[in-house]
N, C-alpha and C positions, 0 to 999 in steps of 0.2 A: 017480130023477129023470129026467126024459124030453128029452132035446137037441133043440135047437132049430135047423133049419137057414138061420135066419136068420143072416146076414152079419153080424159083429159093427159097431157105428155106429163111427168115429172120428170126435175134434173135431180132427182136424191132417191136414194133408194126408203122404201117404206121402212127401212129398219136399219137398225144402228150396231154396232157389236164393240162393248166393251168386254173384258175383261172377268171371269166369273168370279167370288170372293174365295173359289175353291184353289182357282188359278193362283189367283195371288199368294195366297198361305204357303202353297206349295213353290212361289218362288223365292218367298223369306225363308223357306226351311223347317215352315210350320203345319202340324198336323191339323190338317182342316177341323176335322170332328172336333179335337182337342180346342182348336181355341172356338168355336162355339161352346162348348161346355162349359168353356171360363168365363165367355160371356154372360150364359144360362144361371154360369155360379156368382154371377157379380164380383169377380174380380177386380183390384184393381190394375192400374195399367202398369202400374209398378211391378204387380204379385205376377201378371201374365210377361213382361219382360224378361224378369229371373226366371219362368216355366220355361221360355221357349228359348232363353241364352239370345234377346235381340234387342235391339234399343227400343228403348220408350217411343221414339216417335216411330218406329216401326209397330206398333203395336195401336199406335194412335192413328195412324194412317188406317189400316186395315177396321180400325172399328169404326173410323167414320164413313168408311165404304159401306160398311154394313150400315149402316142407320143411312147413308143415304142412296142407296141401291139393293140391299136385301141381299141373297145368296148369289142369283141369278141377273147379271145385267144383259139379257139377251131383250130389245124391245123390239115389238114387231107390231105393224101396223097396214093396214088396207089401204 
């Protein structure tokens, strides 16, 4: 069988774009730096609620982006 040095097609682009965690904070009304800090400081989710005047599952939301996406959810691939 004889190869073909054509580039295989993709229907998806190599990379995906969600949302940064920086973005987000700043659409709850939340100072980015600050609530990593509160992270850093082991807050809880309660103690970061009443810091930032937002509900608890607003606060729940945003931490679990962070444990499961990190700062940056920009992924990019070859």
């Amino acid at each position: 069988m004889e190869r073909s040095n054509k580039p295989l097609q993709s229907f998806t682009p190599p990379w995906s774009r969600i949302p940064s965690l920086c973005e987000l904070t700043a659409a709850a009304g939340i100072d980015f730096d600050e609530f990593i800090q509160a992270i850093e400081n082991q807050k809880s989710i309660e103690e970061m609620a009443q810091q930032f005047q937002v509900k608890t599952q607003t606060i729940e939301s945003l931490q679990d982006y962070f444990e499961r996406y990190g700062l940056s959810s920009v992924i990019g691939g070859d």
